[in-house]
SELUM-921229 format. One record per residue (C-alpha): x negated, z negated, y negated; residue in one letter. Coordinates in steps of 0.5 Angstrom, whole numbers, padded with zeros to 4 digits, always signed. Example, Ala and Ser with C-alpha at 12.3 -4.5 7.8 and 13.67 -1.06 7.14 Angstrom:
BEGIN
-0025-0016+0009A;-0027-0014+0002S;
***
This chain:
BEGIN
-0013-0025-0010X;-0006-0027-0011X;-0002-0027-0016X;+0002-0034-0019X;+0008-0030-0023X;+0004-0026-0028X;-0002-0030-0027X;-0008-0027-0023X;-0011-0032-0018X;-0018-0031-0014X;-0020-0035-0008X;-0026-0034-0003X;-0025-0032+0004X;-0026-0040+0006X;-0020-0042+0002X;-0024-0045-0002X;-0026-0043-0011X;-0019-0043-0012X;-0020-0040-0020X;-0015-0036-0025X;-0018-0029-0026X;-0013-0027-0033X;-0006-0029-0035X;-0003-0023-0037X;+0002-0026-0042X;-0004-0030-0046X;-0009-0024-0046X;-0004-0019-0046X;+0002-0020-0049X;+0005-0016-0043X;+0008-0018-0035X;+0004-0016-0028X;+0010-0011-0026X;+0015-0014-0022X;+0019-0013-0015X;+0026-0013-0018X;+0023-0007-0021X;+0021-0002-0014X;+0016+0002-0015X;+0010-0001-0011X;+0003-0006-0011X;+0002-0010-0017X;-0006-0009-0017X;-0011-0004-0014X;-0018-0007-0012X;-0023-0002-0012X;-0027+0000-0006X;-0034-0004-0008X;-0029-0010-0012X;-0032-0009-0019X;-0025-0008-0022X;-0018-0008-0022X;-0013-0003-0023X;-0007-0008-0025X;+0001-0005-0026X;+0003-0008-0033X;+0011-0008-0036X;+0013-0009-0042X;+0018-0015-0040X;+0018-0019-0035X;+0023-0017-0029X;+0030-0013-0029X;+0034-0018-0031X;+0031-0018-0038X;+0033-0012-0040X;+0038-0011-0045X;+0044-0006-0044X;+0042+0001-0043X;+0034-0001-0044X;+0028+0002-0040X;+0022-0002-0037X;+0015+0002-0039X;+0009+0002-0035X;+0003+0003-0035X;-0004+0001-0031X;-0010-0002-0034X;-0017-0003-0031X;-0020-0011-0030X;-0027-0012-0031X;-0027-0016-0025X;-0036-0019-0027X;-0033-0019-0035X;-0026-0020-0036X;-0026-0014-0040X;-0018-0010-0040X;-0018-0003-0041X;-0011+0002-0041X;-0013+0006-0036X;-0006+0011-0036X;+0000+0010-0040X;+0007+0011-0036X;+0003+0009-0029X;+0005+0006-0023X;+0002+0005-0016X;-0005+0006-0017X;-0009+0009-0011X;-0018+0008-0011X;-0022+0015-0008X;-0026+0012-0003X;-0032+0012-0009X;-0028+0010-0014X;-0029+0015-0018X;-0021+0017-0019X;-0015+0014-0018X;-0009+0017-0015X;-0002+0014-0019X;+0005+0016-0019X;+0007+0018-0027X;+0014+0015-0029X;+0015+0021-0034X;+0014+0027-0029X;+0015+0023-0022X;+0009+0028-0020X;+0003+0025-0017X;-0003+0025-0023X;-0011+0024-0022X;-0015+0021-0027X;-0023+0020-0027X;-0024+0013-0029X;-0030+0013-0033X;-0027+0019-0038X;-0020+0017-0037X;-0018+0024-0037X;-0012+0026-0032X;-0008+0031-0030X;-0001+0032-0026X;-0005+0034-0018X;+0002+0034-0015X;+0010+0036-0019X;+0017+0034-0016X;+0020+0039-0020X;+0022+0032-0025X;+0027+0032-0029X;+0031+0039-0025X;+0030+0035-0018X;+0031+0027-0016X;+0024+0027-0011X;+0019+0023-0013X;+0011+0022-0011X;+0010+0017-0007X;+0004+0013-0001X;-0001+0017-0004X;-0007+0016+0002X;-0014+0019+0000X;-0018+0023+0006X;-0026+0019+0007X;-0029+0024+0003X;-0025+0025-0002X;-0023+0031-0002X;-0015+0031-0001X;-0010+0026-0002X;-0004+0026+0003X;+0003+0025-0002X;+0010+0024+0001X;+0015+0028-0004X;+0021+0023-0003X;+0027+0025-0004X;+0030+0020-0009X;+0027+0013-0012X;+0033+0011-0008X;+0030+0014-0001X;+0024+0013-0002X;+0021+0017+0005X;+0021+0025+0005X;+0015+0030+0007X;+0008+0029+0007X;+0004+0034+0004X;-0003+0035+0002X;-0007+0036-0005X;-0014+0039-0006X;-0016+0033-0010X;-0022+0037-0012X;-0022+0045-0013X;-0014+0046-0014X;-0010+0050-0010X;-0004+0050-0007X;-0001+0043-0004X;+0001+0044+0005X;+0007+0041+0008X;+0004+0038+0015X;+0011+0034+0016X;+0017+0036+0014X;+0022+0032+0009X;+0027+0030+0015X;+0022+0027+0019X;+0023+0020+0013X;+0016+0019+0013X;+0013+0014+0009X;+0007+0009+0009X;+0002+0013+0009X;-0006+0011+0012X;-0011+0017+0013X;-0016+0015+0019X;-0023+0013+0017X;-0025+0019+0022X;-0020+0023+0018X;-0017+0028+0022X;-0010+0024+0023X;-0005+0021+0018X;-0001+0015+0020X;+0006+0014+0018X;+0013+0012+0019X;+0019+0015+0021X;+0026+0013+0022X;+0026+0018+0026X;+0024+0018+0034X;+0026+0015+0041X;+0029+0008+0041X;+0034+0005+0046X;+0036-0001+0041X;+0043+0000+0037X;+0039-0002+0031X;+0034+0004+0029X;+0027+0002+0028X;+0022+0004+0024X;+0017+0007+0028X;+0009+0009+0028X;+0007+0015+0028X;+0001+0019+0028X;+0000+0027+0024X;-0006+0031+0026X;-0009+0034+0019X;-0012+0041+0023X;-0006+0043+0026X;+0000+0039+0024X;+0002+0037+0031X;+0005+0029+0031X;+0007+0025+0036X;+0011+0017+0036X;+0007+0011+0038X;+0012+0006+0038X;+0019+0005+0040X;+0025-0002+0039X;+0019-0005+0035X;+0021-0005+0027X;+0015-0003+0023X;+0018-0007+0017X;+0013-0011+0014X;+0008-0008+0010X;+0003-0002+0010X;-0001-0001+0017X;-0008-0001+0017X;-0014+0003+0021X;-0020-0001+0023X;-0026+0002+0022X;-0028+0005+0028X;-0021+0010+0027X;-0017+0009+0033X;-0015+0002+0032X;-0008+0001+0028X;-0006-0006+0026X;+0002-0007+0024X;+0007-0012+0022X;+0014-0012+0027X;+0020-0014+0029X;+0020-0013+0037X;+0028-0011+0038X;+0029-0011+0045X;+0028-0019+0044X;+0034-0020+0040X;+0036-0027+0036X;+0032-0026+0029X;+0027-0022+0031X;+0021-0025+0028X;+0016-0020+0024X;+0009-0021+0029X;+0003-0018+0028X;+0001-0013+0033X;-0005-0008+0035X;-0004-0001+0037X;-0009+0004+0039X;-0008+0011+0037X;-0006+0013+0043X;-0001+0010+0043X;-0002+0007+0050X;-0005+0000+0049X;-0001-0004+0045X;-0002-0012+0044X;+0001-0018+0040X;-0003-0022+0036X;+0001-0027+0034X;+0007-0029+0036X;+0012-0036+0033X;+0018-0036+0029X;+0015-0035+0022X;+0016-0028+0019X;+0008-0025+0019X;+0007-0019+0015X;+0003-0015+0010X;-0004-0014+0014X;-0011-0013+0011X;-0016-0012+0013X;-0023-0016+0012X;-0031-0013+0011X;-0032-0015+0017X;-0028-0012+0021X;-0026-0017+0025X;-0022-0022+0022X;-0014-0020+0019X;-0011-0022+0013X;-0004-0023+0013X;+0003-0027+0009X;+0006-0032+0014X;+0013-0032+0009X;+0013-0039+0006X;+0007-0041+0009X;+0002-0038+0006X;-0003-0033+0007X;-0008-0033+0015X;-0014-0030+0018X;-0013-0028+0025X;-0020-0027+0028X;-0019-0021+0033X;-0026-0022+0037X;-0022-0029+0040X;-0015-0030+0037X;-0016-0036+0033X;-0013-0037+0027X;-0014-0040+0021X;-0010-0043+0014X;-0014-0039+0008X;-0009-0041+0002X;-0003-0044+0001X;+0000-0040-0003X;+0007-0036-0002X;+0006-0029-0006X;+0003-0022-0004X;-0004-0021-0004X;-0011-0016-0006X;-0017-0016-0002X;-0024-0015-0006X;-0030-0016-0004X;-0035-0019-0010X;-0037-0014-0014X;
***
């Protein structure tokens, strides 16, 4: 799914079937949030494609703010089979689904704290404080463990430095949250492994030798807190990595720094051990945001202005899905 402004649009893997799913404005009388706004992913498919968690605004885009005027957000569940649109959590952004889809981790605007609601009762409560409004930090790159039981948070140092420590939440039970990588490390993008005992992120932090400093990969073991950097002189700049299911393969978006000129964003493909990395594509265009498809073998991703491509990782083709130039959800059919 992709979004024309705020207009949801569907289209089939094969490209084809292009539909509109729901006109925000028309239906709702509100705005799929907006980029000008910096705080996160428009929409949050759930993992067995049967709803969307949609991040909607009370105007369209900063600009059409009067002086003074602050925007509200809040996130709503589209019934993916039946259209139907429910308000889910008031004052709500960054949704994140639980691997059964049962509950949604979302950063509240009102405390900046991480909440969790259940999603058929629409209950909620604050899993995760930042000490708002006494502190500037903020809840960010929630990532969920497999079996549902934790949830890994970066408590960012600010909205305008939005990187920090990551900490882990019991998502079932209470208790109290663990730092497993300390708030100079600057980390963000977080991915918990399908294998669940190590957490990707990136980092500023680390070994390079170009004059820039890049965004390096790194990985934290969950038992221990041990962490160790899987890339260097490659910016991990353009969007969320991702694990293959298999739990020890990573698919990124970076510049490789050490070429120079106007270091083209490529996809590349690394193993967690940080040993063997390859480069999946490789032209002038700015390839970014990876998604991986049900199959696990096939890769989603935004050639900027040229529309979204799938790469097939069993023998390098690639192939034109969409022409559209906007960013993107994977769901499967419910």
């Amino acid at each position: 799914m992709y979004r024309e402004g705020s207009v949801v649009r569907a289209v089939d893997s094969d490209g084809r079937n292009d539909r509109v799913v729901i006109d925000i404005p028309t239906q709702m009388s509100r705005f799929l949030v907006d980029r000008s706004f910096l705080v996160g992913t428009w929409a949050s498919p759930a993992p067995n494609g049967s709803q969307l968690a949609l991040v909607v605004s009370n105007v369209e885009n900063h600009d059409a703010l009067s002086r003074g005027e602050q925007p509200e957000f809040d996130i709503y569940l589209l019934d993916l089979t039946t259209g139907e649109v429910q308000l889910l959590a008031e004052d709500g952004v960054k949704p994140v689904w639980s691997p059964d889809g049962s509950r949604i981790a979302y950063r509240s605007t009102f405390t900046q704290g991480m909440w969790i609601v259940d999603v058929a009762t629409g209950h909620g409560y604050e899993a995760f404080s930042v000490g708002y409004p006494e502190t500037e930090y903020q809840a960010d790159w929630f990532t969920w463990s497999p079996d549902g039981r934790r949830i890994a948070v970066v408590k960012d140092w600010s909205g305008f430095a939005n990187s920090g420590g990551v900490w882990l939440v019991n998502a079932v039970g209470g208790g109290e949250a663990v730092e497993i990588v300390a708030m100079e490390m600057n980390a963000s993008n977080l991915a918990w492994s399908p294998t669940g005992d190590r957490i990707l992120f990136l980092s500023s932090v680390g070994e390079h030798i170009t004059p820039e400093t890049p965004e390096n990969l790194w990985i934290v073991e969950v038992g221990n807190g041990d962490q160790r950097q899987l890339t260097s002189n490659i910016g991990v700049y353009g969007g969320q990595p991702i694990w293959l299911s298999e739990g020890d393969t990573i698919i990124f978006s970076g510049a490789n720094l050490l070429e120079g000129g106007t270091n083209p964003y490529d996809i590349w493909m690394i193993d967690s051990s940080g040993n063997r990395i390859s480069r999946l594509t490789s032209d002038a265009d700015v390839d970014l945001d990876p998604s991986l498809l049900p199959d696990d073998i096939r890769i989603l991703f935004l050639k900027q202005d040229n529309g979204i491509w799938e790469i097939n990782l069993v023998d390098g083709s690639q192939r034109k899905v969409t022409q559209q130039r906007d960013s993107y959800v994977i769901t499967r059919h419910p």
